[in-house]
N, C-alpha and C positions, 0 to 999 in steps of 0.2 A: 578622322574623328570629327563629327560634327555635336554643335555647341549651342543651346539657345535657352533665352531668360525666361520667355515664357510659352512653356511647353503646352505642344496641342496632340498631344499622344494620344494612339490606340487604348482605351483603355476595357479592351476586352479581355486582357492578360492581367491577370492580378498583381500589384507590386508586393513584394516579398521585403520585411523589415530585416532589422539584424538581430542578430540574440539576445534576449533581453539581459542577459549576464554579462552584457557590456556597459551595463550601469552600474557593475563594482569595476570595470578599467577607465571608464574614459572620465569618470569625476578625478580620481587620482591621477591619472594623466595631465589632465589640467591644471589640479591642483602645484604638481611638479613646475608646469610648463609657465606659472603666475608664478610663482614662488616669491620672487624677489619682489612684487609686486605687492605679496599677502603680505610677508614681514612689513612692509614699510606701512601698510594701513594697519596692520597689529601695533606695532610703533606709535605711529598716529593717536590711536584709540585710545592705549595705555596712557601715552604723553598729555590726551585730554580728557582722561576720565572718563568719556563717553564707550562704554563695554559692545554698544549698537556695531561699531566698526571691526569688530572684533569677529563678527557674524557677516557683514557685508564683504569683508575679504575672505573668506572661507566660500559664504555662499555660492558670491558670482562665478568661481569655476566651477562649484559642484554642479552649477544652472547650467552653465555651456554645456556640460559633460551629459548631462540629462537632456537637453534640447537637439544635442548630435542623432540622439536614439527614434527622439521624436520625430524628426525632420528626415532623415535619411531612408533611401528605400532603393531598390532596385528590380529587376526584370528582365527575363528573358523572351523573347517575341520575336517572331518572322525573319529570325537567322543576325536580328540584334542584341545586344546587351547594353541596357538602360539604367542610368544610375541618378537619383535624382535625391538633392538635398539643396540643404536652405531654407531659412524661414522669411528673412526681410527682403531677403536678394534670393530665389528660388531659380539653380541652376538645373539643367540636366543634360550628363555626359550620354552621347548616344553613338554605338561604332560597331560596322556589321562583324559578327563572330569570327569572319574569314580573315580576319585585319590582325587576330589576337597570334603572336608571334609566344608570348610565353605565359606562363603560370607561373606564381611564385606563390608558396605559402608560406608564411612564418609565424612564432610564436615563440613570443617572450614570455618569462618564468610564470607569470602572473595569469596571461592566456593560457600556458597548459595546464595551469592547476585548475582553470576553469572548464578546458578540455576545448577551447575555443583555438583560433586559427582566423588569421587575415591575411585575406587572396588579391596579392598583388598581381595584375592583367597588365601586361605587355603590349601595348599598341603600337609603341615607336611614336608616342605624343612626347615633347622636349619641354613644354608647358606646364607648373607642378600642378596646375590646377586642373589640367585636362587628362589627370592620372586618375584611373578606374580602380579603387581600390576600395576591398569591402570588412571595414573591420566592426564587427568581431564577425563570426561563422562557426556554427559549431562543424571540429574537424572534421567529421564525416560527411558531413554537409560540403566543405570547404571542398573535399578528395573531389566528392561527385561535381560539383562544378565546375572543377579541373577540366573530369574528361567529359563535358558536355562539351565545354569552351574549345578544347585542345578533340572533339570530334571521335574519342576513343572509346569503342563501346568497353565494356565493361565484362571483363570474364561469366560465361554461364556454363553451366555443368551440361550442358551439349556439344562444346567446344570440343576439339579434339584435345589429349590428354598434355600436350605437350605444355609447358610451365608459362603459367599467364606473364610475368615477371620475369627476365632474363637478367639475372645479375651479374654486370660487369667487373666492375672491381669495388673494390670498399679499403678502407682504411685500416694500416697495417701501425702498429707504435711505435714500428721500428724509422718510420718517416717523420720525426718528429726533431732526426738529425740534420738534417735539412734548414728547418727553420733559422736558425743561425745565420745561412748562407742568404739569406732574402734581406729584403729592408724594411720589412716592419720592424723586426726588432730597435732600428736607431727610430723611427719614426716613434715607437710607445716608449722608447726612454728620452728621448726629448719632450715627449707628452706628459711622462711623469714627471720629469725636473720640473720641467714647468709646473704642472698644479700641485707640485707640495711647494716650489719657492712661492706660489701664491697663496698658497695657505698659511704656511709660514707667516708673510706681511701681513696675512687677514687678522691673526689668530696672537698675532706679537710675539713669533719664534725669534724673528732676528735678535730684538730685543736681550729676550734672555737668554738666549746664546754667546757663547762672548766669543765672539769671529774674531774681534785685537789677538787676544792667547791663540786659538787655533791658528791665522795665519803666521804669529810671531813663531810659534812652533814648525809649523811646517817647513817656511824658511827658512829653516836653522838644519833642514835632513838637507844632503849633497845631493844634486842632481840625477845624479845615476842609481840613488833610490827612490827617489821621487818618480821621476818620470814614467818607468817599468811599473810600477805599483800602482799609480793614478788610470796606465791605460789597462793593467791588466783587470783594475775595480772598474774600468768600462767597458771592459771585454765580457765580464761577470753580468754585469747587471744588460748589457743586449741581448746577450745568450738567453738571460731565466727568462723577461720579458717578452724575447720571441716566441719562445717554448710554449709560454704561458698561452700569447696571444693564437698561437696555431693551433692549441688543442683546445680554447674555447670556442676560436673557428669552424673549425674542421671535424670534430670530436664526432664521430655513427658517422661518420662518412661513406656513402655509399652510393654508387652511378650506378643505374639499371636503364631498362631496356622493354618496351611492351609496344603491343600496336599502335606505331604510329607516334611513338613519345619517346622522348627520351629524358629520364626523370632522376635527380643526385637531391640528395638528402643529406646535410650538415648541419651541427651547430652545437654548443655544450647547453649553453646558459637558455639564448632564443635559439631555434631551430630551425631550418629555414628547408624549404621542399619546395623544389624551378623543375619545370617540365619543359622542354625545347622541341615544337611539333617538326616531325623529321622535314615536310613540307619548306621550314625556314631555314633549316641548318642550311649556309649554303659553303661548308667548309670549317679545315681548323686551322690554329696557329699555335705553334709551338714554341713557346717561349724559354729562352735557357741566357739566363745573365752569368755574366764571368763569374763571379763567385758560387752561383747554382750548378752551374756548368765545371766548375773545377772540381768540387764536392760530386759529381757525376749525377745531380738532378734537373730536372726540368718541370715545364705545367704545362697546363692545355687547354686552349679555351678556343668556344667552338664559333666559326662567325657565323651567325643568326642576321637575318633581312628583317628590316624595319625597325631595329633597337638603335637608338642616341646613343651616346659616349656615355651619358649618365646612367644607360642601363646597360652597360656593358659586364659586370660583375656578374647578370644573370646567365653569361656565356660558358663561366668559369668549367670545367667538365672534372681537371684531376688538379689538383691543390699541387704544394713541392711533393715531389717525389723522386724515386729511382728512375733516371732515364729510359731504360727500358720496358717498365712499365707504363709510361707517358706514352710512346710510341706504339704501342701495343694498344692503348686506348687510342689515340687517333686512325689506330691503321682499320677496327673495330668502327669506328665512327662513321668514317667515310664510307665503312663495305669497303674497301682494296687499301694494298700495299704498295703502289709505284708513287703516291706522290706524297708518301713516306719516307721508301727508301731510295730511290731511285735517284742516279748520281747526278750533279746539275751541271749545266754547261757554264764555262767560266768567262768572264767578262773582256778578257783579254788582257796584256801589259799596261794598256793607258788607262784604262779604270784601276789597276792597281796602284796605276803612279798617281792616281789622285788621292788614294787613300793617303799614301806617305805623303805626299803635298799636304794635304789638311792636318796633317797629325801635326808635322813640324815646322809648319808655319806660325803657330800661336808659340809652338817653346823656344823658337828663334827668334821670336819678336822679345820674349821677355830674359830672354837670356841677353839680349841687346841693352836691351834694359835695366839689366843688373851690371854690365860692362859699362854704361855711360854713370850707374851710379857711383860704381867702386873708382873709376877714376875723376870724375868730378866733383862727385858730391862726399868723396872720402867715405864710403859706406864699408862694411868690414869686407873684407876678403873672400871668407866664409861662402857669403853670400852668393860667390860665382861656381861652389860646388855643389848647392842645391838648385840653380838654377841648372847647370849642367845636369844635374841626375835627372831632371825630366827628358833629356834625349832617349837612354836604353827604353823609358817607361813608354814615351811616343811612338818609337821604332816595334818595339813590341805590341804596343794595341795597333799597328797597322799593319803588320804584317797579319795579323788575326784575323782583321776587317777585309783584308783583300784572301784571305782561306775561305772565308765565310760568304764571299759574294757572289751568286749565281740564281741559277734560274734552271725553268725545265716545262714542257709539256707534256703533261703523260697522261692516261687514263681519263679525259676529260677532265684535267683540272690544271690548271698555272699554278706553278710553283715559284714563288720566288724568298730568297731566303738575305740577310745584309744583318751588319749592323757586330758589333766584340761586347761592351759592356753592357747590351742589352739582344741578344742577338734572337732572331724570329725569322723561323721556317712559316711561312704563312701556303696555305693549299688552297685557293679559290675556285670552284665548279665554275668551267666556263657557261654551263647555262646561265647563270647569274650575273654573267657581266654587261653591265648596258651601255659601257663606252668606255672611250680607250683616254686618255690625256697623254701627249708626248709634250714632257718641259724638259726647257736646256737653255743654261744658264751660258752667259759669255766662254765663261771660262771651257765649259761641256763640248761647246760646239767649235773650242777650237780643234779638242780633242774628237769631236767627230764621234762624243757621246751623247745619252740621252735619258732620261727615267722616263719608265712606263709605269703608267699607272692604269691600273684594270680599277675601272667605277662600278661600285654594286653599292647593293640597297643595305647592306649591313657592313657587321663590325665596324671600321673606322671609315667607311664609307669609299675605301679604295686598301688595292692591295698595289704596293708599286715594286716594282726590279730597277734598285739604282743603276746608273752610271752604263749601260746597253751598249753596245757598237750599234749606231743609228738603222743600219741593214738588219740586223739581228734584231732589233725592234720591233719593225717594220714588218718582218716576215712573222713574228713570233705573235703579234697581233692579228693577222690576216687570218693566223692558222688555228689561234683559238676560237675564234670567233667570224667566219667565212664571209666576205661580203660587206662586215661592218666600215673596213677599212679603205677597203677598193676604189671608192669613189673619192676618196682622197691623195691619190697614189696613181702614179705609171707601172704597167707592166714591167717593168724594166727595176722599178727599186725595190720588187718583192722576189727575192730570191728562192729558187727551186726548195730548198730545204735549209735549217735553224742553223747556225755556224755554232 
């Protein structure tokens, strides 16, 4: 994307403003966005009599909010899209259409009562100011822009009859079992405690609350009611919290299918509509965390060329769901089924023994550590049964991590799959990979292992296969990608075929 202050544009293309009904959102938006700012000259004003400031802190965002409408403009031209605002400092984003990796539209409560829509443009810019993004739009304006940008012409009644929209899957309520097993739910009940214990101190809860009697009460129940009760009222409030949080998510959830796009629709409250030109997809990953994966779910997010970390959400394809169904979408996605199902070749004994090395090296350290304290620092007894019980817990997540680690070539794409309490089948299309990275650590190379890492222009910017027998590397690179590797390599340490 290219960037300049002062623009010397074609200006034989007309710039196109944005909906004028974005002057009942973006005064209140700002207004929201000042807030703490307005109370305190409201404050002010009151404090001096003077009513004037009363107006001057109201005004000044209604003004921002109204100068946004004035100032902003954008354009399409000679296979660019031009976005240009600013009034003191006059910027314009400018980036050829071919560059545009996704669409996103969205629209919160206040946009759809207006019937508007803002068209987030995926460039794979990491910079927040050099994000192309045009709010407001009315929707159907917004759709068409989509498929200009994303290159998709637009069903006409000459078409042959077959259905312009192919719908993949959509959201069942019965997935909604699932959310429990993920971790938003602790991430929005720690968000809640937090902003009610802050409301509380705002607001002078604590105050009259009288927390002496409650904890002098509490104290006084025996531990073995206590305890079961306090986690089972945290178990309650993750559970509703998750629930809650997945179906304001997720809620019309629906993944389709049309020339050349691939387009998912979610959201309760804002609603959010991402199209992923098939052109970018360059593969998926299949994510299944122990607790997801115990509950027999999974999700699927597809990696996309040219999107940051920060725009990795726009990946997303199938929310939690029934394992089966997940795999069904990825097998769907890709067009084939082998670098779904198809079985992966296993790392060998010495990658497994790294796994149990790693596991029970940190709970032998601190099991160490509870033995120096119980005998010299007199610490209770106790103490060496809970450091003990992280042994089965260690032993157990490694032997998982060495089930789970493997790899595969199949169908033109690298498979490689790692990892127990977050664990990812990742599928990368070897056309997409533009280098290889072999690291190995002291310890790796005594073991005569190595991770490969496949470099592409999306998702996390690599896909890698831990812990490799360095031969099986070496070959396994050669053969996804013919040539790349060669000139770094003797005849001799690429073997005939993949161990």
């Amino acid at each position: 994307m290219s960037r300049t202050d002062t623009p010397e544009l074609d200006q034989g293309q007309q710039w196109q403003r944005l909906d004028p009904r974005m002057l009942l959102v973006h005064p209140v938006r700002e207004l929201i966005r000042f807030l703490p700012a307005v109370i305190g000259v409201f404050l002010a004003g009151t404090a001096s009599g003077n009513e004037v400031w009363h107006l001057v802190g109201v005004g000044v965002p209604i003004a921002l909010g109204l100068l946004r409408y004035v100032t902003t403009s954008f354009r399409i031209t000679a296979g660019r899209i031009e976005l240009r605002r600013g009034l003191l400092e006059r910027h314009v984003l400018s980036t050829p259409v071919d560059r545009v990796r996704t669409v996103d539209l969205t629209a919160s409560p206040i946009h759809r009562a207006l019937g508007l829509a803002t068209v987030r443009i995926g460039t794979g810019a990491s910079n927040e100011e050099e994000q192309l993004d045009l709010d407001s739009l009315p929707l159907a304006r917004a759709r068409e822009l989509r498929l200009e940008l994303l290159r998709v012409a637009p069903p006409t009644s000459a078409e042959p009859s077959e259905p312009a929209e192919r719908v993949v899957v959509v959201l069942d309520p019965a997935w909604v079992r699932f959310a429990p097993f993920t971790s938003s739910g602790l991430v929005l009940a720690a968000g809640t405690l937090g902003v009610a214990s802050q409301a509380m101190n705002t607001f002078g809860g604590w105050e009259r609350l009288d927390t002496g009697g409650l904890v002098d009460g509490v104290a006084g129940l025996p531990w073995w009611t206590l305890a079961p009760t306090a986690f089972l009222g945290l178990v309650v409030l993750v559970t509703v919290l998750a629930v809650g949080g997945y179906v304001v998510a997720n809620w019309g959830f629906a993944l389709s299918h049309s020339d050349g796009a691939w387009h998912l629709r979610r959201g309760l409250l804002t609603t959010r509509e991402t199209s992923l030109d098939d052109e970018r997809l360059a593969g998926v990953s299949v994510c299944e965390p122990l607790a997801l994966r115990v509950a027999g779910g999974a999700r699927v997010s597809a990696i996309v060329t040219g999107l940051d970390r920060k725009q990795q959400g726009s990946g997303l394809l199938v929310p939690p769901a029934p394992r089966p169904v997940v795999l069904r979408v990825a097998r769907d996605v890709l067009g084939t089924s082998g670098p779904v199902d198809a079985p992966l070749v296993g790392h060998g004994p010495r990658a497994h023994r790294r796994r149990f090395t790693r596991a029970l090296a940190p709970v032998g350290a601190v099991l160490a550590a509870t033995v120096l304290l119980v005998l010299v620092a007199g610490a209770p007894a106790w103490l060496l049964l809970v450091a003990a019980a992280g042994i089965p817990v260690a032993l157990g997540l490694a032997a998982d991590r060495a089930r789970g680690l493997g790899h595969a070539l199949v169908d033109d794409h690298l498979v490689a799959r790692s990892g127990s309490l977050n664990r990812h089948r990742h599928a990368l299309a070897t056309d997409d990979v533009i280098g290889w990275t072999f690291r190995s650590t002291w310890f790796q190379r005594r073991a005569g292992l190595t991770s490969l890492s496949a470099t592409t222009a999306g998702g996390r910017q690599a896909v890698t296969a831990l812990d490799v027998p360095e031969p099986a590397a070496v070959g396994l690179a050669a053969a996804a990608v013919p040539g790349l590797v060669d000139q770094f390599t003797t005849q001799a340490s690429v073997p005939a075929r993949l161990a």
